[in-house]
N, C-alpha and C positions, 0 to 999 in steps of 0.2 A: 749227262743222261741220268746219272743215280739222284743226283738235286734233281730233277724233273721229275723222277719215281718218288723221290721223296715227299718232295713237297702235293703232288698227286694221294700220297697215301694222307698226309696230315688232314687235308682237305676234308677227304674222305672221312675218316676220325673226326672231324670237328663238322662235319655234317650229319653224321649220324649225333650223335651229342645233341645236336641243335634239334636236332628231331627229338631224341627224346625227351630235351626239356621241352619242346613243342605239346609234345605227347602229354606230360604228367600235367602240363598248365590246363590244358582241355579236359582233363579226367577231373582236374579239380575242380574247372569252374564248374563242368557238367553236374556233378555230385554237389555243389551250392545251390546249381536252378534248381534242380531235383527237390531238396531237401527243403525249398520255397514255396515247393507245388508248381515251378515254371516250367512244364514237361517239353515245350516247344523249344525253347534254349536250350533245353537239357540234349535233348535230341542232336542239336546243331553241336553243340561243343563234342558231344561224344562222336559224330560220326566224324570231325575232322580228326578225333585220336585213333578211329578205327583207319582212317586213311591212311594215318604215319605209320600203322604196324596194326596190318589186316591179320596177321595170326595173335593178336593178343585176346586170350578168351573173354579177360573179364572184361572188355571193353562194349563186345560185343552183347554181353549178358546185359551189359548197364543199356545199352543203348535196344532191344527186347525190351527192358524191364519200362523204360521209360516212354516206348510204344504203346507199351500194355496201359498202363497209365490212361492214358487217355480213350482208348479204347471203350468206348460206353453200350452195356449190350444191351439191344432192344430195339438201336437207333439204325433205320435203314435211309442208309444214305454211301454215296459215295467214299468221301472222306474218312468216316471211321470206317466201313470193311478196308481200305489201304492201312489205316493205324492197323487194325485188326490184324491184316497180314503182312505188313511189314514188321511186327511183333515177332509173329511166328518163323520169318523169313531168316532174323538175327538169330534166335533160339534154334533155329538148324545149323547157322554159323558157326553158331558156340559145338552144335553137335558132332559138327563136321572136324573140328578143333581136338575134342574130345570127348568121343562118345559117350563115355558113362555120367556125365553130368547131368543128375536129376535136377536139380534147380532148373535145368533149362526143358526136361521133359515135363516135368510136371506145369511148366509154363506154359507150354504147348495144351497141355491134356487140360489146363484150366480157361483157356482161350477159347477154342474148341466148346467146351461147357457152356463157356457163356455166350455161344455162338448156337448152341443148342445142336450141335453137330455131335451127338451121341454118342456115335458108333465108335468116330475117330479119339473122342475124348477118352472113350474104355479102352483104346488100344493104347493109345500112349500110356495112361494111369495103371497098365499091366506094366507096361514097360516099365514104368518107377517100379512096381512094385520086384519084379525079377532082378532091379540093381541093389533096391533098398528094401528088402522083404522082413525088417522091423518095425518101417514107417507107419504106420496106423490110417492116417490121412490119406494116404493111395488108395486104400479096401475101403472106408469110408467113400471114399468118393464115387468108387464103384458102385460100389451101395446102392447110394442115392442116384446116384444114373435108370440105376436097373427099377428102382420103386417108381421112379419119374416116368419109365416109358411105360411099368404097365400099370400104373396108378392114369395113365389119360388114357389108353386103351381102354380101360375097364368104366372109366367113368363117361367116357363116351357111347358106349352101350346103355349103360344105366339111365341118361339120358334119353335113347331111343325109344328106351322100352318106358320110360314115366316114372321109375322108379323114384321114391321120395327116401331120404335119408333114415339109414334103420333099418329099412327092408332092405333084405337080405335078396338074390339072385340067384340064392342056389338052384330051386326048382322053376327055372327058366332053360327052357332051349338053350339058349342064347350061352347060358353061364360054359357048357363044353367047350365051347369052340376059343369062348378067352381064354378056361383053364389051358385048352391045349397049347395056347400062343402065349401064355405067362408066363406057365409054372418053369420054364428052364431060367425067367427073369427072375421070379420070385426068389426061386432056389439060390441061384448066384448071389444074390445080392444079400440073402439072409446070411450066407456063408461068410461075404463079404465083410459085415458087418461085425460079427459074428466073431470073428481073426481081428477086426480093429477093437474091437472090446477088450478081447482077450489081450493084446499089445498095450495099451490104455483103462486100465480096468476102470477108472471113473470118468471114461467119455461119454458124456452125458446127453451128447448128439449126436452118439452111435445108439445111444439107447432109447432114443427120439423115433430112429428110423429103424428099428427093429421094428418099436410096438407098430408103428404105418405098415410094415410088411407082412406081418401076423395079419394085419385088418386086409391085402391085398389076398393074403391067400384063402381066409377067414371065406373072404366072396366069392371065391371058386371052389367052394370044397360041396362040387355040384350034387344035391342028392342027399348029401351028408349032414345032418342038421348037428351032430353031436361033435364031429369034427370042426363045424362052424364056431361053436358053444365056446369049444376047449379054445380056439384061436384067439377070440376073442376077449374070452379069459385072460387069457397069454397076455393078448395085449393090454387089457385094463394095468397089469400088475406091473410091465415095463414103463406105463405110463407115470405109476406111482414113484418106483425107480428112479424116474428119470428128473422126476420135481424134490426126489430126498437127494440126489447127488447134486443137483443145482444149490439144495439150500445149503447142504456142507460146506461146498466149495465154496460159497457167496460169506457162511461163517467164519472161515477158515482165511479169506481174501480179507475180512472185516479187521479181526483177530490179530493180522499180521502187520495192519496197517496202522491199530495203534499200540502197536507192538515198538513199529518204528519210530510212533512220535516221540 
């Protein structure tokens, strides 16, 4: 009876063994297709190591990460919205696993993005931000969410009414009614931006989508021509900004490079 328990238990132990060299052989090859651009291999090896041990996180993030991949935004078909959401489907796995893992929120929040699903994308990229309220790139993103929805709001009107580039909207009808439905976008996302600057002080594509934000609220400062002026203003200078902190960085990348040779 104890040899029977015995040899029961050994079995046991050299089964599990066997699984985890199962396991690490599949995380490896997966991580070679990967690293070849084979994302459809990659997929297969990872989801046989997520089978051998369904709670391992990182398994799960690989095999998200290697969805996403393939994921192409723009293309309405079948096939990729399943990559699209079997992406996201892992990245809850992972969350399910352990909640605080931004890698896998902001996976989410970036999917969503290029899914053009807005609302969902600013709700996750809050969520990074209340785990990791250093990251720059979460308010960033915000940002740019927020400029995106009322930068086609706004230029959809502008079209209505014939408006040619330059001319201004203030003294239009028209311009109230966007003010009313922008400015808490405008406002957000200037904030937004605003905190990734400050986190990043030569983020140079925070200071891209400021000046655009300035020029958003620039067109609703209905009535207001002097307020329009100053926006405007505002932005010419973030523009300027924004092409002297490119050149620095580009000196500075140049500098370092034959620094190394």
């Amino acid at each position: 009876m104890w040899q029977t328990r015995s040899l029961g238990f050994v079995f046991a132990v050299a089964g599990a063994i066997a699984s985890a060299g199962t396991q690490a052989d599949e995380i490896r090859l997966g991580i070679a297709q990967y690293k070849q651009n084979r994302y459809e291999s990659a997929v297969e090896h990872f989801k046989k190591a997520a089978e051998a041990d369904p709670g391992d996180e990182k398994v799960h993030l690989y095999l998200a990460t290697a969805f996403a991949q393939q994921y192409i935004p723009g293309l309405e078909s079948s096939e990729n919205a399943k990559l699209g959401a079997d992406a996201i489907s892992e990245y809850h796995k992972v969350l399910e696993l352990n909640s605080g893992s931004v890698e896998s929120i902001k996976g989410i929040a970036y999917l969503y993005l290029q899914m053009k699903n807005f609302e969902e994308s600013k709700i996750y990229y809050k969520k990074a931000i209340s785990i990791a309220p250093d990251d720059p790139e979460s308010y960033y993103s915000v940002g740019v969410i927020d400029w995106t929805e009322t930068y086609q709001l706004r230029m959809e009107v502008r079209a209505k009414l014939g408006l040619k580039p330059g001319h201004s909207m203030i003294y239009t009808h028209e311009c109230w009614e966007i003010r009313d439905h922008n400015q808490g976008g405008i406002q957000e996302g200037m904030d937004m931006l605003t905190e990734a600057l400050r986190l990043r002080p030569d983020y140079d594509d925070a200071m891209a989508y400021i000046n655009l934000m300035d020029r958003e609220r620039a067109d609703v400062q209905c009535g207001d021509s002097e307020s329009n002026r100053a926006d405007l203003k505002n932005a010419d200078k973030w523009v300027d900004l924004t092409i002297t902190t490119k050149q620095r960085k580009a000196e500075h990348s140049d500098k370092k490079t034959l620094e190394q040779r």
